[in-house]
BAVEX-379934 format. One record per atom (N, C-alpha, C, O, CB): residue in one letter; atom name; z, y, x. Coordinates in steps of 0.02 Angstrom, whole numbers, plus 50000, padded with zeros to 5 digits. Atoms other than C-alpha are relative to their C-alpha. Glycine has a CB too. Layout:
% residues N
<r resn="A" name="CA" z="Z" y="Y" x="X"/>
...
//
This chain:
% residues 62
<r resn="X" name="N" z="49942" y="49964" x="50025"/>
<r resn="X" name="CA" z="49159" y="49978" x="50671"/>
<r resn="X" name="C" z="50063" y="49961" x="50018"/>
<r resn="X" name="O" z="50064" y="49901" x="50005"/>
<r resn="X" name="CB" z="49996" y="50013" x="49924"/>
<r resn="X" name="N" z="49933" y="50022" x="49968"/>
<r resn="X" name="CA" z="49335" y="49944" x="50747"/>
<r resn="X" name="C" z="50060" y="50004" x="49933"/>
<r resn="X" name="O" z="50062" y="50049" x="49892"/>
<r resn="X" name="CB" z="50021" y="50061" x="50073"/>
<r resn="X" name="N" z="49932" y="49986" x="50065"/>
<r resn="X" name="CA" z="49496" y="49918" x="50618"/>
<r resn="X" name="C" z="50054" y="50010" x="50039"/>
<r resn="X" name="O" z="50109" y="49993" x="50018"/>
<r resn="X" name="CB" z="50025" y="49930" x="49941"/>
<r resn="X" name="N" z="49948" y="49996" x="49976"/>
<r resn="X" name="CA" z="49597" y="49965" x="50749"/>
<r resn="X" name="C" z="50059" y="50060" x="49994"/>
<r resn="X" name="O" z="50041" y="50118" x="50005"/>
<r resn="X" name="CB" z="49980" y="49990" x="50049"/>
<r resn="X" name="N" z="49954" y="49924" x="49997"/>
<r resn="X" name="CA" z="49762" y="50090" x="50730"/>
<r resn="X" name="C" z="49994" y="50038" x="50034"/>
<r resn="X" name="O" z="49965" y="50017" x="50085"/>
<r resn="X" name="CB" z="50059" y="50003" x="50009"/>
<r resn="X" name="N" z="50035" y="49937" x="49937"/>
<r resn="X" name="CA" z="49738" y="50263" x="50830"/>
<r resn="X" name="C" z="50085" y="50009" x="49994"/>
<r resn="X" name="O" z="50113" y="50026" x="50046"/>
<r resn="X" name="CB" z="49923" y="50090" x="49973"/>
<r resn="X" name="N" z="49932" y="49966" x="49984"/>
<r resn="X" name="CA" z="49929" y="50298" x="50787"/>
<r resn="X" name="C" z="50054" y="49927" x="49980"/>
<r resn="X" name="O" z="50056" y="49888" x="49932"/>
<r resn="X" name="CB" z="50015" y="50085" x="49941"/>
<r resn="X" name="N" z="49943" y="50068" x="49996"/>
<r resn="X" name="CA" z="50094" y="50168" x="50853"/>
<r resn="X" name="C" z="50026" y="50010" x="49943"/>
<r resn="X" name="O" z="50045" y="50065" x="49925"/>
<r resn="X" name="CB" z="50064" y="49995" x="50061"/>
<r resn="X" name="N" z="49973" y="50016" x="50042"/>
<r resn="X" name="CA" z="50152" y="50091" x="50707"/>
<r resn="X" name="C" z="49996" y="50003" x="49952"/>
<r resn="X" name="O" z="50041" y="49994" x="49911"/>
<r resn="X" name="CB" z="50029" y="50006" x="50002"/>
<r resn="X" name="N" z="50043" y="50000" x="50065"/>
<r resn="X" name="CA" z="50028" y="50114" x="50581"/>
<r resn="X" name="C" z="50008" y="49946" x="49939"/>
<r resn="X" name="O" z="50026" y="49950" x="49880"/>
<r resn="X" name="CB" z="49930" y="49993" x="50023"/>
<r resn="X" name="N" z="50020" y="50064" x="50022"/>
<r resn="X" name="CA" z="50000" y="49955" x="50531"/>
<r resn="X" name="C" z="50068" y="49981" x="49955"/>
<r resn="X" name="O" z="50068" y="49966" x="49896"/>
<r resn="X" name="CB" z="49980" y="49947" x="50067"/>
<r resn="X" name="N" z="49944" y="50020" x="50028"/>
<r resn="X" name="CA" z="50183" y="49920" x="50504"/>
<r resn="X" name="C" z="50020" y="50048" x="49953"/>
<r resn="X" name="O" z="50028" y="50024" x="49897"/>
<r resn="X" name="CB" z="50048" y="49987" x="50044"/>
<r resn="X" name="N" z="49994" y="49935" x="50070"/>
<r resn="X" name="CA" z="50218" y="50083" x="50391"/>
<r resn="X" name="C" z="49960" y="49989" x="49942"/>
<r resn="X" name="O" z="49977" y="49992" x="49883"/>
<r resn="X" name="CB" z="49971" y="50080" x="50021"/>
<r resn="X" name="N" z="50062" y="50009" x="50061"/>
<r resn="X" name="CA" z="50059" y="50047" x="50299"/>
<r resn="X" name="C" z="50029" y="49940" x="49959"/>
<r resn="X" name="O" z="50039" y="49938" x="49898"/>
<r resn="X" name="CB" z="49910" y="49976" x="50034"/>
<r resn="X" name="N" z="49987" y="50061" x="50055"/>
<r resn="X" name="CA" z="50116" y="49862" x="50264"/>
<r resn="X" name="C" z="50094" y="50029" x="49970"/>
<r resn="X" name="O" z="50112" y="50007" x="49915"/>
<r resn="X" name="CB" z="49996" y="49892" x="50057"/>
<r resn="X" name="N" z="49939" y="49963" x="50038"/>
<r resn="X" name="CA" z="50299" y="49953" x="50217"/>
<r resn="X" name="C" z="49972" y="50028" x="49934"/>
<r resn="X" name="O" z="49991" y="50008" x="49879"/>
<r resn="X" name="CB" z="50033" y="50065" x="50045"/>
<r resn="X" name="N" z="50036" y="49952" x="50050"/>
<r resn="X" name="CA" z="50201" y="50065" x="50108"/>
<r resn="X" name="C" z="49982" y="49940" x="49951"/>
<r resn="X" name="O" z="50018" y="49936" x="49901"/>
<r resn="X" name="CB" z="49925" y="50049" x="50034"/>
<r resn="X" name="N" z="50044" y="50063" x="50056"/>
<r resn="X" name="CA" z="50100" y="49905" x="50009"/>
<r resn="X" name="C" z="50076" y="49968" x="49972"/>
<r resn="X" name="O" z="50097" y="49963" x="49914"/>
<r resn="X" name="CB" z="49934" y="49918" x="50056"/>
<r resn="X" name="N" z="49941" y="50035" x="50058"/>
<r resn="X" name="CA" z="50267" y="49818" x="49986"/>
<r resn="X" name="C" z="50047" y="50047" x="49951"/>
<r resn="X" name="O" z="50069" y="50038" x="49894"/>
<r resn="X" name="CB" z="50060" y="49957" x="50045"/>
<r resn="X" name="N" z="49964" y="49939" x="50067"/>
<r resn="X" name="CA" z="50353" y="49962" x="49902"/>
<r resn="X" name="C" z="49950" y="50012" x="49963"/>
<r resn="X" name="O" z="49983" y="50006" x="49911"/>
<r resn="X" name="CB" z="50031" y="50083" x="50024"/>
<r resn="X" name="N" z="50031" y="49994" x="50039"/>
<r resn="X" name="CA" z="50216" y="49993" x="49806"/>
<r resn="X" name="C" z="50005" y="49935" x="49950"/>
<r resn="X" name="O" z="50027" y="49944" x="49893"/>
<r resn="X" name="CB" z="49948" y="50018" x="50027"/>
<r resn="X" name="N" z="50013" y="50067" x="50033"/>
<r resn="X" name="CA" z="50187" y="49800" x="49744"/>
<r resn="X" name="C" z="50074" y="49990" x="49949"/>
<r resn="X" name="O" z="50080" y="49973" x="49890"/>
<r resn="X" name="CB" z="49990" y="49929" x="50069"/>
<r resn="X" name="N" z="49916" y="50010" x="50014"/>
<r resn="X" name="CA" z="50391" y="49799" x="49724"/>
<r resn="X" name="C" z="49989" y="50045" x="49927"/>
<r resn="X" name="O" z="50006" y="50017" x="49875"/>
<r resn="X" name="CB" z="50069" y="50043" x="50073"/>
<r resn="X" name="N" z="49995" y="49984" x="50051"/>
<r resn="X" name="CA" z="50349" y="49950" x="49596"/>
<r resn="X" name="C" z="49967" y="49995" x="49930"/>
<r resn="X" name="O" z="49981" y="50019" x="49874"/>
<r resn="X" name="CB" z="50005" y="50035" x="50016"/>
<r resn="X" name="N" z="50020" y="50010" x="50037"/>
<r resn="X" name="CA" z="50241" y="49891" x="49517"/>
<r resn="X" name="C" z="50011" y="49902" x="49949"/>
<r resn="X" name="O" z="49987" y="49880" x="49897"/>
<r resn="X" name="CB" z="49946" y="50031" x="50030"/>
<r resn="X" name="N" z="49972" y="50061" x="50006"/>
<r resn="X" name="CA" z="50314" y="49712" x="49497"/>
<r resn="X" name="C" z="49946" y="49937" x="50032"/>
<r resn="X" name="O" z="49949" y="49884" x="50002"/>
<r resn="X" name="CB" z="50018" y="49992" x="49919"/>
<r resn="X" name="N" z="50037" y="50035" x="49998"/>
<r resn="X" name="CA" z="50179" y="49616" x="49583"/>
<r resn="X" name="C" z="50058" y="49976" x="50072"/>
<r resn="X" name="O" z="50096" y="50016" x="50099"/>
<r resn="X" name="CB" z="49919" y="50026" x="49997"/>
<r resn="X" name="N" z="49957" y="50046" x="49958"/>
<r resn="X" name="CA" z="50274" y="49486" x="49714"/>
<r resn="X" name="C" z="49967" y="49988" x="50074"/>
<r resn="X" name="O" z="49951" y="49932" x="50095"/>
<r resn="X" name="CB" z="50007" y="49928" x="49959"/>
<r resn="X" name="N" z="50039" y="50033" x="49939"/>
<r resn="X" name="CA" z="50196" y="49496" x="49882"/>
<r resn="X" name="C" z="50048" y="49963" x="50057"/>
<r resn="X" name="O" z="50107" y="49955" x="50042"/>
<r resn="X" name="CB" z="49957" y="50061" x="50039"/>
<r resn="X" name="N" z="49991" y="50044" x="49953"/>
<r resn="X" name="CA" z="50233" y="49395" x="50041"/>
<r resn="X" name="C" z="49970" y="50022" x="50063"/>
<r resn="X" name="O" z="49916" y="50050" x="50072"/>
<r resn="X" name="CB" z="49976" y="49939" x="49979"/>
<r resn="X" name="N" z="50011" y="49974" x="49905"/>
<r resn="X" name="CA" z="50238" y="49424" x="50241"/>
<r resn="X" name="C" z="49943" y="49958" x="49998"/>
<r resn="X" name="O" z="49958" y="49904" x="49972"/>
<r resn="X" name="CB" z="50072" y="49973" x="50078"/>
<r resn="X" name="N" z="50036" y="50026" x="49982"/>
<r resn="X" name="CA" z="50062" y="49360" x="50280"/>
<r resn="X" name="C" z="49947" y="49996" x="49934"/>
<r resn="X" name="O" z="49941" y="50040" x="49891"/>
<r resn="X" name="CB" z="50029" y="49947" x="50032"/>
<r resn="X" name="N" z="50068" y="49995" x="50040"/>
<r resn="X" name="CA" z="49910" y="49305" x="50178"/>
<r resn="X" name="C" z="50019" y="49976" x="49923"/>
<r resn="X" name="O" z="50050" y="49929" x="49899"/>
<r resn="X" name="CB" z="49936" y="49945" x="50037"/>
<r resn="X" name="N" z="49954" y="49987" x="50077"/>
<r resn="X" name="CA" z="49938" y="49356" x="49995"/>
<r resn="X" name="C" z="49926" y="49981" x="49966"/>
<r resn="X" name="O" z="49918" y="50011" x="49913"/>
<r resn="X" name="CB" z="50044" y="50102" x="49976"/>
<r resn="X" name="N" z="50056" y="50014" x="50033"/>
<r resn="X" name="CA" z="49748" y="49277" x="49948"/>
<r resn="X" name="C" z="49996" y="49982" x="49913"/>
<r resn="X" name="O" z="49948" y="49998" x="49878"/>
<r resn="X" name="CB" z="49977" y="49947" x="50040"/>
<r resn="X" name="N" z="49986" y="50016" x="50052"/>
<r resn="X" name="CA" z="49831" y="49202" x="49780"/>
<r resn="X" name="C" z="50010" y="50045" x="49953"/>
<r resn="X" name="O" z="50021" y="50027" x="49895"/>
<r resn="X" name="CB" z="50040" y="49968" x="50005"/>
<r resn="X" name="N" z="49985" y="49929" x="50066"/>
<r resn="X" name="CA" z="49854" y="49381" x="49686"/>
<r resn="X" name="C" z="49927" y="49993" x="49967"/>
<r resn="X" name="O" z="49874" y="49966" x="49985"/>
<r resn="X" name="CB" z="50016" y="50106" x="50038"/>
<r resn="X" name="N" z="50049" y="49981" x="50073"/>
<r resn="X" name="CA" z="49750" y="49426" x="49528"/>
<r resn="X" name="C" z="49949" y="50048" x="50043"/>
<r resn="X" name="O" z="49955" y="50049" x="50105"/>
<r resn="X" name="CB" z="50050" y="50053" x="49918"/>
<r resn="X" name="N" z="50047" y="49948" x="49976"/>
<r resn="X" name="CA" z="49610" y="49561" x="49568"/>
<r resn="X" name="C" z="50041" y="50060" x="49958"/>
<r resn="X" name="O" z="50045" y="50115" x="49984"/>
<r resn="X" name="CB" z="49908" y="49986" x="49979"/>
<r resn="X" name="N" z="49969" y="49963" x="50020"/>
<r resn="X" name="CA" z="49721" y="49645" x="49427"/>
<r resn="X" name="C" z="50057" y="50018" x="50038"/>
<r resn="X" name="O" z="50072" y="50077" x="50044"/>
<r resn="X" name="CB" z="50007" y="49984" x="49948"/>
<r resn="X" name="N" z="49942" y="49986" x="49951"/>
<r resn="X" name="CA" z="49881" y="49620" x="49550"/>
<r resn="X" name="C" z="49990" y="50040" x="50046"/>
<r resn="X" name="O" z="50018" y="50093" x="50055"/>
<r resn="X" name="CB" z="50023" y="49950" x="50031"/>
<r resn="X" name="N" z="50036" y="49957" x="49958"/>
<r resn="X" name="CA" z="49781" y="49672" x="49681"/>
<r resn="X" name="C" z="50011" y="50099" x="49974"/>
<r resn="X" name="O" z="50060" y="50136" x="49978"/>
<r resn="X" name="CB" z="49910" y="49965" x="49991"/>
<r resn="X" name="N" z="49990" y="49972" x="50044"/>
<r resn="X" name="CA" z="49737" y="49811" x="49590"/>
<r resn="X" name="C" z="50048" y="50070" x="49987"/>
<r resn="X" name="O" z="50037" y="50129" x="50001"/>
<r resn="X" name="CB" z="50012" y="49955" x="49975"/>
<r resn="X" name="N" z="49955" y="49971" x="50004"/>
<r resn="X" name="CA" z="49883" y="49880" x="49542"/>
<r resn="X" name="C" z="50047" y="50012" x="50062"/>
<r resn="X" name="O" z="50093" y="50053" x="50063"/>
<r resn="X" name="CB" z="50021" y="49974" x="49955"/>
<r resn="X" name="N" z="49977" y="49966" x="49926"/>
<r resn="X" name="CA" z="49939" y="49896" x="49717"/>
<r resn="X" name="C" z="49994" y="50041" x="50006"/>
<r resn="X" name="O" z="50033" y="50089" x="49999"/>
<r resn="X" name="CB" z="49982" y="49990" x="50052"/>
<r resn="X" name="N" z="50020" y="49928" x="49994"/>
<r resn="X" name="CA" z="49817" y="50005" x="49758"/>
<r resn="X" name="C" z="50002" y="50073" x="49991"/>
<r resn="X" name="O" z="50003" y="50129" x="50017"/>
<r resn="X" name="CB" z="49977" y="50000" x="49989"/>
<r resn="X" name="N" z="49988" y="49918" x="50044"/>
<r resn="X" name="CA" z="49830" y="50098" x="49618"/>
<r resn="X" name="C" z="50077" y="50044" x="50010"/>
<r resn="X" name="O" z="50088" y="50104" x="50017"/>
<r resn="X" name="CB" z="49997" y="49981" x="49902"/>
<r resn="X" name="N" z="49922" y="49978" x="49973"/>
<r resn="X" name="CA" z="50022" y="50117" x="49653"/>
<r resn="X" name="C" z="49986" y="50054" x="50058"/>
<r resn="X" name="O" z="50001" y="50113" x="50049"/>
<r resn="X" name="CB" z="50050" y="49926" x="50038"/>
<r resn="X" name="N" z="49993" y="49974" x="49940"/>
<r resn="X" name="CA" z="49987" y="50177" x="49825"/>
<r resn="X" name="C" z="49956" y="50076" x="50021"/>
<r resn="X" name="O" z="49964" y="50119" x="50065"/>
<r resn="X" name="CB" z="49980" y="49941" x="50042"/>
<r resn="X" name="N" z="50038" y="49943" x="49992"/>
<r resn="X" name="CA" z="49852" y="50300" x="49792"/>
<r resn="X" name="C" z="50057" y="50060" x="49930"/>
<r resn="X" name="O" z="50064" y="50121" x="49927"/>
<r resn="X" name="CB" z="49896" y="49974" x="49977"/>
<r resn="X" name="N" z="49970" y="49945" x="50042"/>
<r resn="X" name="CA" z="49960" y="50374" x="49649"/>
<r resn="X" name="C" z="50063" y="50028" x="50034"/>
<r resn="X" name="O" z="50072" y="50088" x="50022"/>
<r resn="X" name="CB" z="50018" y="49974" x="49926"/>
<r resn="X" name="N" z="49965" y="49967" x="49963"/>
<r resn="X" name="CA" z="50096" y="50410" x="49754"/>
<r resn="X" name="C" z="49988" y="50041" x="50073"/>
<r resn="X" name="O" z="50018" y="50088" x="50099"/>
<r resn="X" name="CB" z="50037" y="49960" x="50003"/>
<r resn="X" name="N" z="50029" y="49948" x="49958"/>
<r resn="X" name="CA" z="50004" y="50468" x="49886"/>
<r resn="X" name="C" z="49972" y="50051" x="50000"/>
<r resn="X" name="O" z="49957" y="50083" x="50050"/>
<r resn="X" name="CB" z="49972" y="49989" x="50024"/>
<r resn="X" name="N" z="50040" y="49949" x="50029"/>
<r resn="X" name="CA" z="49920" y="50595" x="49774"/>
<r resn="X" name="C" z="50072" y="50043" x="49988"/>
<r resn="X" name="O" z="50075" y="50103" x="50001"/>
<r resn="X" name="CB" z="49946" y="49976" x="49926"/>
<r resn="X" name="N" z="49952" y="49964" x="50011"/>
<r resn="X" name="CA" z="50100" y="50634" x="49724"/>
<r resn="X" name="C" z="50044" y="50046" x="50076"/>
<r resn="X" name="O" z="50077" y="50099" x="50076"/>
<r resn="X" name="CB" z="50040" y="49947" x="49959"/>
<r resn="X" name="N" z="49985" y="49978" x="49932"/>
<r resn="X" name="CA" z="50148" y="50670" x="49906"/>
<r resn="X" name="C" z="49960" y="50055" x="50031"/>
<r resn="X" name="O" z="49986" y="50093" x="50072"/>
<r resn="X" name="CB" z="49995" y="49945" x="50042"/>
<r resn="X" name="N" z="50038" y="49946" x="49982"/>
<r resn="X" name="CA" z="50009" y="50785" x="49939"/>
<r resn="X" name="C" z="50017" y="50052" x="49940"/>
<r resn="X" name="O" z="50016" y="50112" x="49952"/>
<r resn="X" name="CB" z="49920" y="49980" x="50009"/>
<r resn="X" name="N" z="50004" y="49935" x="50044"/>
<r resn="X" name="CA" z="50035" y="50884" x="49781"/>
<r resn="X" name="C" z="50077" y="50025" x="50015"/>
<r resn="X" name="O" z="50085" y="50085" x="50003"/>
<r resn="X" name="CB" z="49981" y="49984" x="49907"/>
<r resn="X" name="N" z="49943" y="49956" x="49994"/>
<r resn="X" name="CA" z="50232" y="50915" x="49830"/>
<r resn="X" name="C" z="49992" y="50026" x="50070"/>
<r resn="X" name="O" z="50032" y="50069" x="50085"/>
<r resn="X" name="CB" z="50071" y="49964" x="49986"/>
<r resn="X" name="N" z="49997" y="49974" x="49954"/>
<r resn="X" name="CA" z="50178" y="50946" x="50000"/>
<r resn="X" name="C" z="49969" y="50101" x="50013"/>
<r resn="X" name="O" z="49983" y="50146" x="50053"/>
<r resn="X" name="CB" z="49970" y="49942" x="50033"/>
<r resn="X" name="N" z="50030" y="49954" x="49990"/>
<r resn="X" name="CA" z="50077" y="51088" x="49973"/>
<r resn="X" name="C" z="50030" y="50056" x="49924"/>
<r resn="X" name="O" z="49997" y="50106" x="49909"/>
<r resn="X" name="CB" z="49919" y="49972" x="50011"/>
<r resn="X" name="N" z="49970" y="49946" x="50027"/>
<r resn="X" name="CA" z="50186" y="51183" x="49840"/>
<r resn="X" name="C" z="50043" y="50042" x="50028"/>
<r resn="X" name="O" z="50065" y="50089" x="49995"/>
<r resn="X" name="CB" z="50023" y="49985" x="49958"/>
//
């Protein structure tokens, strides 16, 4: 299995995407290897990023 991007400039949108998320949720990330976060910090990234992405599909399709 390949982790490679299929579309230019993925990668960089995506890590855009994680820091606005982290930013809203107050967790402090850093350009490069962020190994020192909580699993809760962690975490709450995610969760940031999937809840607004859920919110983006539900205004897209009204």
């Amino acid at each position: 299995m390949s982790n490679k991007h299929v579309v230019p400039g993925a990668k960089e949108a995506m890590n855009k995407f994680k820091m606005e998320a982290a930013n809203e949720v107050g967790v402090n990330l850093k350009q490069g290897y962020n190994g020192d976060l909580t699993s809760r910090q962690a975490g709450s990234i995610g969760g940031q990023m999937v809840k607004k992405m859920i919110e983006s599909y539900e205004n897209s399709i009204k």
